[in-house]
N, C-alpha and C positions, 0 to 999 in steps of 0.2 A: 322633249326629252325630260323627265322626271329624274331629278336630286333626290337621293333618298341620303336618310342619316341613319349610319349603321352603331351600333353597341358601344366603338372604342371611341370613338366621335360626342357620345352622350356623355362616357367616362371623361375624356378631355375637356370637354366645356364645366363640368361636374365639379373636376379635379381645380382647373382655371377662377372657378368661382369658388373655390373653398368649400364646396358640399361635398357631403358624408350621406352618399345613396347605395342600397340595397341592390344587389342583385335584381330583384322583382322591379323594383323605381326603376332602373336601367334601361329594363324591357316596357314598363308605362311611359317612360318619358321617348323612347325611340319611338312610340307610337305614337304618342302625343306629338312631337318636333314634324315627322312626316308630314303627321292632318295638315299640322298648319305649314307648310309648305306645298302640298297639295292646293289649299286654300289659297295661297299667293300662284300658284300655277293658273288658277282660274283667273284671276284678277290681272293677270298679264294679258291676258285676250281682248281686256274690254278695250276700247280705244276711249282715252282720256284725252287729247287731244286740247278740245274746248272748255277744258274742265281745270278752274283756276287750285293752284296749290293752297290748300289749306289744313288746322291741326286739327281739326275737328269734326266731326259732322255733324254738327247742331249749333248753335249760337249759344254761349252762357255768359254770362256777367256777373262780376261778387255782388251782392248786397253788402255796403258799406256803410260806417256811420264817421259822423263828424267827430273827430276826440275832442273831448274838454277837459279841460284841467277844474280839479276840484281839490282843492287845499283841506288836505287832513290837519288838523291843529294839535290831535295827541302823539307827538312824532314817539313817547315813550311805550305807547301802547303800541306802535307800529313794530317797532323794533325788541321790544320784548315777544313778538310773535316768532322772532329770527331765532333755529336754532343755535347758534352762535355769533356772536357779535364783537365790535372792540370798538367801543367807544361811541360813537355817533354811528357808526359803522355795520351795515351788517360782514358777517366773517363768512368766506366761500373757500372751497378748494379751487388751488391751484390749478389750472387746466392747461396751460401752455407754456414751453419755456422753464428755465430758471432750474432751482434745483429742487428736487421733489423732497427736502428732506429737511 
């Protein structure tokens, strides 16, 4: 039995996530959401069974490197690159908390 997703359904997940879609998006993303629902309709048949849970289907790894510390000696030339500064200091806005003002 096939799950379809109708118009007011695209509108409410739409509206849910804060988008701002067109009429015409409406009707592309209703058709878009089906496929891939269709798509998982097929994939319910296979028998997984023996088939261990994983995130992936390919193996990847970062390439990483070792950090070194390397001592800069002109700390005035560092800090004169800072739009703003106070003292030793570079100066940031506030992000969190307190009073914005």
């Amino acid at each position: 039995m096939s799950k379809k997703i109708d118009r007011e359904q695209v509108k409410k997940v739409a509206h849910l996530a804060r988008l701002e879609i067109t009429p015409q998006e409406e009707v592309e993303l209703e058709g878009s959401l089906n496929a891939i629902l269709d798509y998982f309709e097929q994939l319910e048949e296979l028998d997984t069974t023996d088939v261990p849970p994983t995130t992936r289907a390919i193996d990847i790894s970062n390439i990483t490197r070792i950090d070194q510390l390397i001592p800069w000696d002109n700390r005035d030339q560092l800090l004169s690159e800072a739009p703003d500064q106070d003292g030793d200091f570079y100066k940031v806005p506030q992000i969190m908390g307190g009073d914005p003002g």
